[in-house]
mmCIF file of the protein (N, C-alpha, C, O) and its ligand, coordinates in Angstrom:
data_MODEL
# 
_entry.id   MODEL 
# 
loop_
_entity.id 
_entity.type 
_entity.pdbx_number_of_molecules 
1 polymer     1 
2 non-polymer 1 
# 
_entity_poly.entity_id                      1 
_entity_poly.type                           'polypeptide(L)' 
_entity_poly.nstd_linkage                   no 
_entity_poly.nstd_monomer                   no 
_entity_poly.pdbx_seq_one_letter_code       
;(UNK)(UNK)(UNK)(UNK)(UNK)(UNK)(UNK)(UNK)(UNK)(UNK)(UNK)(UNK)(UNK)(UNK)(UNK)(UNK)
(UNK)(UNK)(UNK)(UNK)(UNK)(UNK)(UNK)(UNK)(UNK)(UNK)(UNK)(UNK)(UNK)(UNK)(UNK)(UNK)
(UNK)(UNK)(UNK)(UNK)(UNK)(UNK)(UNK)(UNK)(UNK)(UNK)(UNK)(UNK)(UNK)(UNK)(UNK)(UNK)
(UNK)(UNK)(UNK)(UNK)(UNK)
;
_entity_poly.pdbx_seq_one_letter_code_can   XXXXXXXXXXXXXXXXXXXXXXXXXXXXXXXXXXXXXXXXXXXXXXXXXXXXX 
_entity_poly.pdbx_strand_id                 A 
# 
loop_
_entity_poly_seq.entity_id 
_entity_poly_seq.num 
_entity_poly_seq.mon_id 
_entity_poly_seq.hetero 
1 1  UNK n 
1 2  UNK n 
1 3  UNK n 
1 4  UNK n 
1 5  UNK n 
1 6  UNK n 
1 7  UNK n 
1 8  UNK n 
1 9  UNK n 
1 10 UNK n 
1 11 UNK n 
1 12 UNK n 
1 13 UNK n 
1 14 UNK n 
1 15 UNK n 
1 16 UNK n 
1 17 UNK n 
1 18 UNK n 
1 19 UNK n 
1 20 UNK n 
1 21 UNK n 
1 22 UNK n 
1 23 UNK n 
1 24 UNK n 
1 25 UNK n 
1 26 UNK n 
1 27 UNK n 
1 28 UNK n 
1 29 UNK n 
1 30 UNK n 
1 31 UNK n 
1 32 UNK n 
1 33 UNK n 
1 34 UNK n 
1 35 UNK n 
1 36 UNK n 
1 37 UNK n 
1 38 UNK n 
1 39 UNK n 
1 40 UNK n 
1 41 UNK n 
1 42 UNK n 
1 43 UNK n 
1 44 UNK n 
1 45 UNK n 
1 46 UNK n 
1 47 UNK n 
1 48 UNK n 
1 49 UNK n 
1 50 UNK n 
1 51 UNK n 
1 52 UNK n 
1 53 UNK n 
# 
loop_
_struct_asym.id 
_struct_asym.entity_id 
A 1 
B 2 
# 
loop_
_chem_comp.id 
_chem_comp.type 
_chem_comp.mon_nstd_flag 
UNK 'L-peptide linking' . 
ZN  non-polymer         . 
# 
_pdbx_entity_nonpoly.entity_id   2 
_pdbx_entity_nonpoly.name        ? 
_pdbx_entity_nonpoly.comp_id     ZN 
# 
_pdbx_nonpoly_scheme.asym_id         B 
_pdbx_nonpoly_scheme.entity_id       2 
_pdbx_nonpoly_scheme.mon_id          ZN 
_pdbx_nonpoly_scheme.ndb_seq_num     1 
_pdbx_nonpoly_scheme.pdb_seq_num     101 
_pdbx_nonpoly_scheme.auth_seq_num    101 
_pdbx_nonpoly_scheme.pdb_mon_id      ZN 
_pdbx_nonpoly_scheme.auth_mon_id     ZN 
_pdbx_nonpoly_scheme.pdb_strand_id   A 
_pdbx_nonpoly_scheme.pdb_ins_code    . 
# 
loop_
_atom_site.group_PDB 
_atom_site.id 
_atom_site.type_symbol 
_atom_site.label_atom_id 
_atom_site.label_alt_id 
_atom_site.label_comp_id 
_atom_site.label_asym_id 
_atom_site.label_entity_id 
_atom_site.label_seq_id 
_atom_site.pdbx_PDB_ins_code 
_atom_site.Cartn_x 
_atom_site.Cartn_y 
_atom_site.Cartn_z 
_atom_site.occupancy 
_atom_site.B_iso_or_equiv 
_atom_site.pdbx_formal_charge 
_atom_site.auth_seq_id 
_atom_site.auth_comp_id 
_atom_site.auth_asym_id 
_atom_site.auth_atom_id 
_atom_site.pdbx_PDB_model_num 
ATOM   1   N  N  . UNK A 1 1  ? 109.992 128.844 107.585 1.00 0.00 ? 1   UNK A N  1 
ATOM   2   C  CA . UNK A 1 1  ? 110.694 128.651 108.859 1.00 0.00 ? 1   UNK A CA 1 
ATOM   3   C  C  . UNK A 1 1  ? 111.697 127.510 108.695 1.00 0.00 ? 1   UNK A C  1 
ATOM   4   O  O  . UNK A 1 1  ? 111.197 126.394 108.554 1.00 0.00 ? 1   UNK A O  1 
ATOM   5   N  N  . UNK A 1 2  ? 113.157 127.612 108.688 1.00 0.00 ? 2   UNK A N  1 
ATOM   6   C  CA . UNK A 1 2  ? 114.160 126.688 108.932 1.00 0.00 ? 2   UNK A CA 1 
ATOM   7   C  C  . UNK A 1 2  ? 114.077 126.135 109.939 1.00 0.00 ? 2   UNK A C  1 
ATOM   8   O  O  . UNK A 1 2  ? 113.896 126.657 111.039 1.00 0.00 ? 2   UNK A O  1 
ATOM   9   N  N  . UNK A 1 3  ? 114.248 124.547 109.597 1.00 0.00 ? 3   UNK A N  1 
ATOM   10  C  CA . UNK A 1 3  ? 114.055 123.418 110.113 1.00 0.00 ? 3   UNK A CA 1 
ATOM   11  C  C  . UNK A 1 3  ? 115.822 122.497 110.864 1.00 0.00 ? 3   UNK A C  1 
ATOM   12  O  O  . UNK A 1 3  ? 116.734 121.963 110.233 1.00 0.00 ? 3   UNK A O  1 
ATOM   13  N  N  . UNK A 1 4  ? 115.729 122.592 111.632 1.00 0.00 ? 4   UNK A N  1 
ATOM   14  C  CA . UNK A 1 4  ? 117.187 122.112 112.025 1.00 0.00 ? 4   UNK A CA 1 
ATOM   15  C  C  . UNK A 1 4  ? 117.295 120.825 112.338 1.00 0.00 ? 4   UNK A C  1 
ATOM   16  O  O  . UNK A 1 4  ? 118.115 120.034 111.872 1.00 0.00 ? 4   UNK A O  1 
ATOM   17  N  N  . UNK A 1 5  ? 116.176 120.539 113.406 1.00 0.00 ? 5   UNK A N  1 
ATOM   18  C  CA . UNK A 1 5  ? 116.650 118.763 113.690 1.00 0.00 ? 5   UNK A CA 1 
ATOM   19  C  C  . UNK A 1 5  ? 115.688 118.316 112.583 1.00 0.00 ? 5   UNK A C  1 
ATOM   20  O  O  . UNK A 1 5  ? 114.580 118.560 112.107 1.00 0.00 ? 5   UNK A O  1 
ATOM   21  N  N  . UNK A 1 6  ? 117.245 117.159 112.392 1.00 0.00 ? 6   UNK A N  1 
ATOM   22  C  CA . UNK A 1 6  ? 116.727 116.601 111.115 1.00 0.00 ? 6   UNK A CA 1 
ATOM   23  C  C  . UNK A 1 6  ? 115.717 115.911 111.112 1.00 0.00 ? 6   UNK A C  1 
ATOM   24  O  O  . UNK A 1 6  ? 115.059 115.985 110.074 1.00 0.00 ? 6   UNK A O  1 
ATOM   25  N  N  . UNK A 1 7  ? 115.122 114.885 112.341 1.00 0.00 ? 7   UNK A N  1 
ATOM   26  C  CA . UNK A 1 7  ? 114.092 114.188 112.502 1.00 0.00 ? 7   UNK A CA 1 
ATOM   27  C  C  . UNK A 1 7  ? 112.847 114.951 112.614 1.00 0.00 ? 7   UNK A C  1 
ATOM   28  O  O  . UNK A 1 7  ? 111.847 114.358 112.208 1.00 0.00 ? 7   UNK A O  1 
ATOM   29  N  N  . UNK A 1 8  ? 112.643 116.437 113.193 1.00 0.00 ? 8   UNK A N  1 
ATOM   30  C  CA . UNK A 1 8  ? 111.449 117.143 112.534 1.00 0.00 ? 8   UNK A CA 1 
ATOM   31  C  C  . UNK A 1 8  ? 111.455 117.008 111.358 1.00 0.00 ? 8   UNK A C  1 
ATOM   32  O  O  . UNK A 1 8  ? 110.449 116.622 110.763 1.00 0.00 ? 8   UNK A O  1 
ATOM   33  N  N  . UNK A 1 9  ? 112.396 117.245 110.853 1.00 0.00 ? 9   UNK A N  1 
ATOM   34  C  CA . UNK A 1 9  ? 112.490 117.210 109.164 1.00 0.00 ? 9   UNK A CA 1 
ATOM   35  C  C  . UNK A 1 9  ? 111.669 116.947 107.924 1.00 0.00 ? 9   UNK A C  1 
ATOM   36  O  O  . UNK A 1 9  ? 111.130 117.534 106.986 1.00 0.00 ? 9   UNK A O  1 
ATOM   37  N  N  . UNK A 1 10 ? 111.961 115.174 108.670 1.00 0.00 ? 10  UNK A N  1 
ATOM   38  C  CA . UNK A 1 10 ? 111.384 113.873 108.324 1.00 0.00 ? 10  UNK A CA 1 
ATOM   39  C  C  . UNK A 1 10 ? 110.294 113.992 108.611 1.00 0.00 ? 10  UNK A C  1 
ATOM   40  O  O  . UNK A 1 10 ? 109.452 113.624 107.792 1.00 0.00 ? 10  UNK A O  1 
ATOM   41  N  N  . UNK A 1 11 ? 110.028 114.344 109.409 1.00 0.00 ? 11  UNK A N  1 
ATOM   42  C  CA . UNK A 1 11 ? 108.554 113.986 109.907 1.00 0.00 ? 11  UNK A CA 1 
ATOM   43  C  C  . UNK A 1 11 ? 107.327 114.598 109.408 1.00 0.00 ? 11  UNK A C  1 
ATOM   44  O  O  . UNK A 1 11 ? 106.234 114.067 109.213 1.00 0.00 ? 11  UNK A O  1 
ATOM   45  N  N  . UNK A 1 12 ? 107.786 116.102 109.193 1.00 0.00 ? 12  UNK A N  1 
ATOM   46  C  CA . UNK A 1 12 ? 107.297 117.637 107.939 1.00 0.00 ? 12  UNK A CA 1 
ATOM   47  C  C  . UNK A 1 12 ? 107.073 116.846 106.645 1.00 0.00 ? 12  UNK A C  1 
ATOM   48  O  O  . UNK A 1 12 ? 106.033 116.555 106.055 1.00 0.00 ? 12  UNK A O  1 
ATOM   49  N  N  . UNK A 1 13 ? 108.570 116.544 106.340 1.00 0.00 ? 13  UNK A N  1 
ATOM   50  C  CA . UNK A 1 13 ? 108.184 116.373 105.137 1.00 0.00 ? 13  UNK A CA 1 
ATOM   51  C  C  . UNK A 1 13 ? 107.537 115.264 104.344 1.00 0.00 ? 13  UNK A C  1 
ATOM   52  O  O  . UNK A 1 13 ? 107.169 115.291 103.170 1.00 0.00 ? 13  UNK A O  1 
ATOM   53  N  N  . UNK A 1 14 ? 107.460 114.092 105.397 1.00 0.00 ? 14  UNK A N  1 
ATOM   54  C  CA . UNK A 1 14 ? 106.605 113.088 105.365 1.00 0.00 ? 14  UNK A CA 1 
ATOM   55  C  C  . UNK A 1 14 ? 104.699 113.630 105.298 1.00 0.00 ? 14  UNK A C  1 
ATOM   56  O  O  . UNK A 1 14 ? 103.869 113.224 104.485 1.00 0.00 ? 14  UNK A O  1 
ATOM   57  N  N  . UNK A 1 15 ? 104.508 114.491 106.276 1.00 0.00 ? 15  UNK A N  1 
ATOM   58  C  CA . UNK A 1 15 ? 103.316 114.841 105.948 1.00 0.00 ? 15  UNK A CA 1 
ATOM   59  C  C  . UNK A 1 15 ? 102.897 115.682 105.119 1.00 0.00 ? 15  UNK A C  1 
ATOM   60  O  O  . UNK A 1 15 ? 101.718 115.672 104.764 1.00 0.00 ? 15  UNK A O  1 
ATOM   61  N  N  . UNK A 1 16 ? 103.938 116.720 104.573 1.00 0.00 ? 16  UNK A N  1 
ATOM   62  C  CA . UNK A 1 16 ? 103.660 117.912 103.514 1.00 0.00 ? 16  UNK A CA 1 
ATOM   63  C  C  . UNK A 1 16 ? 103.615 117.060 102.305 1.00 0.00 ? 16  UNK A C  1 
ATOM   64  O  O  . UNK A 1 16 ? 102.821 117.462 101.454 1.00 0.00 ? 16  UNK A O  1 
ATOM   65  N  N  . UNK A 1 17 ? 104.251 116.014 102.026 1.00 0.00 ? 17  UNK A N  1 
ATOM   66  C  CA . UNK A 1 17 ? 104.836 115.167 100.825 1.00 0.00 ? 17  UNK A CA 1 
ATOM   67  C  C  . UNK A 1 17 ? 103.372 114.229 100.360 1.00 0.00 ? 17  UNK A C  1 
ATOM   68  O  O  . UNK A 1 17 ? 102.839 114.261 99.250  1.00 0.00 ? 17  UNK A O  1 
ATOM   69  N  N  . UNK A 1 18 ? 102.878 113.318 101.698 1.00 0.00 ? 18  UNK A N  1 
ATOM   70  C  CA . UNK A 1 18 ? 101.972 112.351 101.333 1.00 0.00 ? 18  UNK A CA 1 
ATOM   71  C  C  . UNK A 1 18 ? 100.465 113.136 101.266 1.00 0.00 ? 18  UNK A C  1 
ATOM   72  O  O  . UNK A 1 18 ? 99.673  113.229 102.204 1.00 0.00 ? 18  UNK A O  1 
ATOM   73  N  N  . UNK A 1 19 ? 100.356 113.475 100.399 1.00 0.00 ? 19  UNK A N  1 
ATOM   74  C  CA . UNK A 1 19 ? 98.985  113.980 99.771  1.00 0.00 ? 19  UNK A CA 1 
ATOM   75  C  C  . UNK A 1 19 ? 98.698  114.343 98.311  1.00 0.00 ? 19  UNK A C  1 
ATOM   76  O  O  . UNK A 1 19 ? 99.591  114.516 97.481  1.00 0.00 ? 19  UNK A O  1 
ATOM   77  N  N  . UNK A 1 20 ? 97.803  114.414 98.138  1.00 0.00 ? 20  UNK A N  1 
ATOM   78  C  CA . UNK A 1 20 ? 97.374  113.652 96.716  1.00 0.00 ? 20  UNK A CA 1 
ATOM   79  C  C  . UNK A 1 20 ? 96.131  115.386 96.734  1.00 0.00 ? 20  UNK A C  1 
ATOM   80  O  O  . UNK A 1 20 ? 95.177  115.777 97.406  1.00 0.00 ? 20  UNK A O  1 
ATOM   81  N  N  . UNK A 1 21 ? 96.815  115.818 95.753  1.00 0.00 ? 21  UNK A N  1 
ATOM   82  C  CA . UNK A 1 21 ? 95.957  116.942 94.859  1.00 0.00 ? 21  UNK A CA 1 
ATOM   83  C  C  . UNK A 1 21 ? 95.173  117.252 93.793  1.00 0.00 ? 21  UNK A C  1 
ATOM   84  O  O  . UNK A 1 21 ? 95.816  117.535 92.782  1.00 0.00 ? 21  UNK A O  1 
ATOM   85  N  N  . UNK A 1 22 ? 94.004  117.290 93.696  1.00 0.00 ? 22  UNK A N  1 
ATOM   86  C  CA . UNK A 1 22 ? 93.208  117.021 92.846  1.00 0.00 ? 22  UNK A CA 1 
ATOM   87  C  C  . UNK A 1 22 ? 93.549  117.873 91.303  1.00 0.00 ? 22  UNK A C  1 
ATOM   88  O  O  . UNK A 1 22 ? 93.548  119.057 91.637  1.00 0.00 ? 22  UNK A O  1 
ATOM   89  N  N  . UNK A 1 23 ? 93.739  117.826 90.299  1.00 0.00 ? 23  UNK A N  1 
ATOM   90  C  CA . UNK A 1 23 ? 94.368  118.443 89.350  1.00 0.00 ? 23  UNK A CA 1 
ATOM   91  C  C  . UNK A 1 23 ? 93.171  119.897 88.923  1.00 0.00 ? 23  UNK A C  1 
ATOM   92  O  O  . UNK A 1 23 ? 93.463  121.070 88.688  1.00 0.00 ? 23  UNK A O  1 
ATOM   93  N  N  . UNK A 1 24 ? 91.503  119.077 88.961  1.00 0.00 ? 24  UNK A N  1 
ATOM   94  C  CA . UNK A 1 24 ? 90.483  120.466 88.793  1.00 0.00 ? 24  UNK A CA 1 
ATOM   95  C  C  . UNK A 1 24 ? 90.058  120.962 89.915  1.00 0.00 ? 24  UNK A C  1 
ATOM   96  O  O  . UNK A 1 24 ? 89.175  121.751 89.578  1.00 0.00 ? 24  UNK A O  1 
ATOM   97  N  N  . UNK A 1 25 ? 90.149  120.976 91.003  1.00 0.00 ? 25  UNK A N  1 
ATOM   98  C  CA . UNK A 1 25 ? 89.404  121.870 92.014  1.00 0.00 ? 25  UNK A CA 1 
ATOM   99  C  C  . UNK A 1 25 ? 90.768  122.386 92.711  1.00 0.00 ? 25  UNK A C  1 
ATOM   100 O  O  . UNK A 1 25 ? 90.939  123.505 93.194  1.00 0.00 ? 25  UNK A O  1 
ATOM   101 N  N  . UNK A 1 26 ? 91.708  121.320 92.659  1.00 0.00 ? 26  UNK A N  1 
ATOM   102 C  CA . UNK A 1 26 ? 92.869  121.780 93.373  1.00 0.00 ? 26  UNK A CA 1 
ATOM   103 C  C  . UNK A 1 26 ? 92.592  121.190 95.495  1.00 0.00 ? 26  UNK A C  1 
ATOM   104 O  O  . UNK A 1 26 ? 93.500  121.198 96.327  1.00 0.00 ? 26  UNK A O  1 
ATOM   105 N  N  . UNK A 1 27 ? 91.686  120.934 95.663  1.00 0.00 ? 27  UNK A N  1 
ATOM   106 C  CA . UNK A 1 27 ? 91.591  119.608 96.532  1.00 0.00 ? 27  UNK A CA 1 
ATOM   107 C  C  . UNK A 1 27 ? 92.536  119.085 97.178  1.00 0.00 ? 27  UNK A C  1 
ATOM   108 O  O  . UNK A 1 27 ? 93.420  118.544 96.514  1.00 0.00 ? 27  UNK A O  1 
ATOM   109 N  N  . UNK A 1 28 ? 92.608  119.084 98.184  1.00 0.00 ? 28  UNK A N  1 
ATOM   110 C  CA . UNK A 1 28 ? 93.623  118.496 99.376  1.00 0.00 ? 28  UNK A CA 1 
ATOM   111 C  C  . UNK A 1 28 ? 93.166  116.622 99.838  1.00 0.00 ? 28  UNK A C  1 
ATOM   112 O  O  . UNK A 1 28 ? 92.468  116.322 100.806 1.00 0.00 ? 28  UNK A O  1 
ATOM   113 N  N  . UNK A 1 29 ? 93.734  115.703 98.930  1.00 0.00 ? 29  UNK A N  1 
ATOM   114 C  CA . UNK A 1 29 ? 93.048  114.345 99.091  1.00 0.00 ? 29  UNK A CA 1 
ATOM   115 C  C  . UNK A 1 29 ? 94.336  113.381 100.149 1.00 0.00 ? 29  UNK A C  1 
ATOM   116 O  O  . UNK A 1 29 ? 95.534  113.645 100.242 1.00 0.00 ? 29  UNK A O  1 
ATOM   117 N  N  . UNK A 1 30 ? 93.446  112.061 100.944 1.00 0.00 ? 30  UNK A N  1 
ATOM   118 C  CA . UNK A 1 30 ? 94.535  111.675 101.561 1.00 0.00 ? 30  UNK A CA 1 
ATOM   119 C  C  . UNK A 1 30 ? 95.491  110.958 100.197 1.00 0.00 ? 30  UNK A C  1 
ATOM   120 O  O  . UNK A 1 30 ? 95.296  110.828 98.989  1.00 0.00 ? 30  UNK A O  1 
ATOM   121 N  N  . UNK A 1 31 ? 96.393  110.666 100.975 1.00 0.00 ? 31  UNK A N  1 
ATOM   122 C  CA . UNK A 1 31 ? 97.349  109.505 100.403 1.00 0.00 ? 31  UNK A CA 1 
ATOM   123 C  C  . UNK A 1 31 ? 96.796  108.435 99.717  1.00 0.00 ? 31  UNK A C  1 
ATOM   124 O  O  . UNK A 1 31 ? 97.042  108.060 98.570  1.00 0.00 ? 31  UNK A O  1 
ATOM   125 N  N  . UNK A 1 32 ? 95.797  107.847 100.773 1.00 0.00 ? 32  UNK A N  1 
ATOM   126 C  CA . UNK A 1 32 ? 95.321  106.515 99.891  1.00 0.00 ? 32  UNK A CA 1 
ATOM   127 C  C  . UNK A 1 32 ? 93.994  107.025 99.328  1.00 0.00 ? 32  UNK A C  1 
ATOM   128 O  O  . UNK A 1 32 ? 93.115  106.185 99.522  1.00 0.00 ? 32  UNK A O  1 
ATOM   129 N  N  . UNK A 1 33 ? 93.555  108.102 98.704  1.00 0.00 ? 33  UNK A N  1 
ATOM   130 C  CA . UNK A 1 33 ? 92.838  108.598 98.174  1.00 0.00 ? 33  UNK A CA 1 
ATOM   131 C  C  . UNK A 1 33 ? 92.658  108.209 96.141  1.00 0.00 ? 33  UNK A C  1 
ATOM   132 O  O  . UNK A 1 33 ? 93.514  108.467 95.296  1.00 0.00 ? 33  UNK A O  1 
ATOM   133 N  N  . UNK A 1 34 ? 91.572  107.691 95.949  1.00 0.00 ? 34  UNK A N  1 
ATOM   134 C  CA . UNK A 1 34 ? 91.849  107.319 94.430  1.00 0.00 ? 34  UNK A CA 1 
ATOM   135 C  C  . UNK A 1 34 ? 91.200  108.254 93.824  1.00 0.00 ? 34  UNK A C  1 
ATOM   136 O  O  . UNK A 1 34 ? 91.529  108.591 92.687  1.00 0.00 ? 34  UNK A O  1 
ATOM   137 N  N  . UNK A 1 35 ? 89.944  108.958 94.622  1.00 0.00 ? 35  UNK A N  1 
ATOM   138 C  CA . UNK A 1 35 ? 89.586  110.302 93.484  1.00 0.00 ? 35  UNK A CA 1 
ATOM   139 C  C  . UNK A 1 35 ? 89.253  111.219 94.880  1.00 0.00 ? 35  UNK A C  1 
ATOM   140 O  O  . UNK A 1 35 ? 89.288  110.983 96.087  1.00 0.00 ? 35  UNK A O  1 
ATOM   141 N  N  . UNK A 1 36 ? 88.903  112.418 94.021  1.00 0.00 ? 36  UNK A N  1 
ATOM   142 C  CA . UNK A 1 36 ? 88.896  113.622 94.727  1.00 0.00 ? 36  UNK A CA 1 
ATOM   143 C  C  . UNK A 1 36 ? 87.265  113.732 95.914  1.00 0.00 ? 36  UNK A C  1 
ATOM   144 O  O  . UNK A 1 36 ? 86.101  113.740 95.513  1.00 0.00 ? 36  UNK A O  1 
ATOM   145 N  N  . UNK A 1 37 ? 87.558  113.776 96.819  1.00 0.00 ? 37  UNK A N  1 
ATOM   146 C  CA . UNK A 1 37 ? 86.617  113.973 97.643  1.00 0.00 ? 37  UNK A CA 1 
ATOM   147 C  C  . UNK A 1 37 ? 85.364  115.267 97.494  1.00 0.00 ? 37  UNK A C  1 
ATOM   148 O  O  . UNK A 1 37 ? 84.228  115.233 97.969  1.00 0.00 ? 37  UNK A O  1 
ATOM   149 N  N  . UNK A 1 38 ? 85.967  116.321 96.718  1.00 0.00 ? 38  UNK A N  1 
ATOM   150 C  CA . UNK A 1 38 ? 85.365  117.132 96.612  1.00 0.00 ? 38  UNK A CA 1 
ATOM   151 C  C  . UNK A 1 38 ? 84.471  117.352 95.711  1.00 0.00 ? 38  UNK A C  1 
ATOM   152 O  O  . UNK A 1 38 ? 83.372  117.826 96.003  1.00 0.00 ? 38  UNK A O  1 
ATOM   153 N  N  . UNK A 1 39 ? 85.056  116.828 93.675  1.00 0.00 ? 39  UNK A N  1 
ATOM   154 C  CA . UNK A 1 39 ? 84.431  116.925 92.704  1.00 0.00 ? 39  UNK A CA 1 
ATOM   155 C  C  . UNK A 1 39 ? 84.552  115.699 92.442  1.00 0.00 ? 39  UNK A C  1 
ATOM   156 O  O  . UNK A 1 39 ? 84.078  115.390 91.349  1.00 0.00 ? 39  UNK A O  1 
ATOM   157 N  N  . UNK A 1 40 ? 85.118  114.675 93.171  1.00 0.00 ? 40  UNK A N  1 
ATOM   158 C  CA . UNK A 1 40 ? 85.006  113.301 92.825  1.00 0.00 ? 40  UNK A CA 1 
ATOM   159 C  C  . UNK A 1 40 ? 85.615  113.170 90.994  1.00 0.00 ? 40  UNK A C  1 
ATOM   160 O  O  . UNK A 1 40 ? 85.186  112.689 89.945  1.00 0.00 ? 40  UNK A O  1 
ATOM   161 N  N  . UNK A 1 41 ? 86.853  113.931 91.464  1.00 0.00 ? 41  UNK A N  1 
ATOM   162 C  CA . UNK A 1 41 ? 87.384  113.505 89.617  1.00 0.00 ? 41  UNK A CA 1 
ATOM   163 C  C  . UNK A 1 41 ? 88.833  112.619 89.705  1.00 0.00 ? 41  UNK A C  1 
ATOM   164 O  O  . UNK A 1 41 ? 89.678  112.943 90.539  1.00 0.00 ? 41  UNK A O  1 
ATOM   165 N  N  . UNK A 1 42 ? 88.961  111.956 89.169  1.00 0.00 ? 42  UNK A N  1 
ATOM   166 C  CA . UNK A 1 42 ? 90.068  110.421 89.146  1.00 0.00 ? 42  UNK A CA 1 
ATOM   167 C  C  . UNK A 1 42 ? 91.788  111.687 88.970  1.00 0.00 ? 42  UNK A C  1 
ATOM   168 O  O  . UNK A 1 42 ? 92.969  111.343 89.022  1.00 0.00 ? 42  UNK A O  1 
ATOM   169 N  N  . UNK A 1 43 ? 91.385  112.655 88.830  1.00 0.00 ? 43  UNK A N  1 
ATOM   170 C  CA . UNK A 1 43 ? 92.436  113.358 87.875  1.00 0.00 ? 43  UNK A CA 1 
ATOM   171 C  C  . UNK A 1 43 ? 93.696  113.945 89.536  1.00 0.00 ? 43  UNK A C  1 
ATOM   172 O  O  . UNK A 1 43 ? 94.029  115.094 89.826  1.00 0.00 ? 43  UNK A O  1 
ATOM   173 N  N  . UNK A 1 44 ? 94.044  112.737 90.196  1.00 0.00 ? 44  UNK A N  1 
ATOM   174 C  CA . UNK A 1 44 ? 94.840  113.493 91.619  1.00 0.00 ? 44  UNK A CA 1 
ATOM   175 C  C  . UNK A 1 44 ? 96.354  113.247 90.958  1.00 0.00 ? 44  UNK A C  1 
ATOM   176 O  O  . UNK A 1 44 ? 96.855  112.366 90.260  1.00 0.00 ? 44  UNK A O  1 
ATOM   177 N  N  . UNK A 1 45 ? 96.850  114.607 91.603  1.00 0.00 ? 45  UNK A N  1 
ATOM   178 C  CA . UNK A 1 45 ? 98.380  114.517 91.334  1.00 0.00 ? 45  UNK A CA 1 
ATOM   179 C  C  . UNK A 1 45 ? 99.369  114.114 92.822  1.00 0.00 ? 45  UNK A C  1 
ATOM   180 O  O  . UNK A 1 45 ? 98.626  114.209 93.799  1.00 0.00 ? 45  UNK A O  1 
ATOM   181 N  N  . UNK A 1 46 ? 100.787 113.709 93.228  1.00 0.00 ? 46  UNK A N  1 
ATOM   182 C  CA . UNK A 1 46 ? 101.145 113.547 94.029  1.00 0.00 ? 46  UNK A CA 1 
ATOM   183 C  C  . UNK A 1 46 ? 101.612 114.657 94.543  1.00 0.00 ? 46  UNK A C  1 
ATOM   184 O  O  . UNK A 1 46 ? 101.939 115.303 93.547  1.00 0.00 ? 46  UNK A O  1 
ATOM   185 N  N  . UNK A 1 47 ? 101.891 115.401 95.636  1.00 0.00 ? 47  UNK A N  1 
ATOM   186 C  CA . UNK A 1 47 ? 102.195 116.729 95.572  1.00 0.00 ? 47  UNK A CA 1 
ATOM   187 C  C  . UNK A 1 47 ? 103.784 116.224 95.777  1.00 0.00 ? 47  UNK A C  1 
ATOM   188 O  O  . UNK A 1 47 ? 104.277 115.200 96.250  1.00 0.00 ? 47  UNK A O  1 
ATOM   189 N  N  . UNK A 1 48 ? 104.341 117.444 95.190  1.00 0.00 ? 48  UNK A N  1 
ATOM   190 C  CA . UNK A 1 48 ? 105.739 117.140 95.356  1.00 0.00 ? 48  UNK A CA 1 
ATOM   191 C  C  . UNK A 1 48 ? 106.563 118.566 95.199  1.00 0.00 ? 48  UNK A C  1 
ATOM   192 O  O  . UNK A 1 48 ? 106.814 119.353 94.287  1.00 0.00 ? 48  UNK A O  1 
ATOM   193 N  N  . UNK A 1 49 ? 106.844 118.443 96.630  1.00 0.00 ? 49  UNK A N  1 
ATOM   194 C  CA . UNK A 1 49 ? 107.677 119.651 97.107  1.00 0.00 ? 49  UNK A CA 1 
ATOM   195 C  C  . UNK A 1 49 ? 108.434 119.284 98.051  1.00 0.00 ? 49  UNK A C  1 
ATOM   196 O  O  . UNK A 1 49 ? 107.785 118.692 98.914  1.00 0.00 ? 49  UNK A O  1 
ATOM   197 N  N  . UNK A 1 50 ? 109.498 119.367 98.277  1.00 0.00 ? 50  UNK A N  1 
ATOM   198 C  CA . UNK A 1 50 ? 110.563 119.301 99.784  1.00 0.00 ? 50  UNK A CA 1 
ATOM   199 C  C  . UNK A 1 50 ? 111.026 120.279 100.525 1.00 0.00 ? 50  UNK A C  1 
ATOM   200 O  O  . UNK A 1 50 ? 111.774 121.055 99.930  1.00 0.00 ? 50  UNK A O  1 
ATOM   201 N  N  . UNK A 1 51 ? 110.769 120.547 101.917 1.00 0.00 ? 51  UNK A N  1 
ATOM   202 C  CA . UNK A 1 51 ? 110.605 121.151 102.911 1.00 0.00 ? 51  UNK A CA 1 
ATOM   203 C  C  . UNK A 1 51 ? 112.063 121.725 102.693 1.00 0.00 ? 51  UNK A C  1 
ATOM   204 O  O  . UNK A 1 51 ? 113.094 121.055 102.747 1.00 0.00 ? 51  UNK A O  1 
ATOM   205 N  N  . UNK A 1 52 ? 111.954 123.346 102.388 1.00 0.00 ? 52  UNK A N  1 
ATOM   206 C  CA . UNK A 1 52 ? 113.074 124.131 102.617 1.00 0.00 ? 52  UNK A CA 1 
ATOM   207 C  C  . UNK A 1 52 ? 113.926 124.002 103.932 1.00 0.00 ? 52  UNK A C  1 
ATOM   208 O  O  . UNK A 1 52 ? 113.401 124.203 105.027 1.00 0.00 ? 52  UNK A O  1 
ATOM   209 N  N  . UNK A 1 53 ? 114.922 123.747 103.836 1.00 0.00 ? 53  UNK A N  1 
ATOM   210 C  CA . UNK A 1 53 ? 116.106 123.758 104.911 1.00 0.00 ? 53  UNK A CA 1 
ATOM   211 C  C  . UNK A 1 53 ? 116.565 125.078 105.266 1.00 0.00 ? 53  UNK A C  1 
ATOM   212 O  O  . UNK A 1 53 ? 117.474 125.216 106.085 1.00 0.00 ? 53  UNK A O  1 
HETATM 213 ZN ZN . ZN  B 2 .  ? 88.630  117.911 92.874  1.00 0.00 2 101 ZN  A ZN 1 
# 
């Protein structure tokens, strides 16, 4: 879904952006997350994708 005002934008992609993915279960961790909540493994990636325009 295209996104027009830019301050939704920001705001999407601020929350799609700040989360932290666990590399083996694949795990949805917060931001200030240091290991995975689920399998508890140190191995989190930053997710990094930007919200299609
Ligand atoms: Zn995990």
């Amino acid at each position: 879904m295209p996104i027009s005002d830019p301050m939704k934008l920001q705001i999407a992609q601020k929350r799609l952006l700040m989360i932290k993915i666990c590399r083996k279960c694949g795990a949805r961790n917060a931001s200030t997350a240091e290991r995975c909540r689920r399998c508890r493994s140190y191995d989190l990636r930053w997710k990094k994708r930007t919200v299609q325009k």
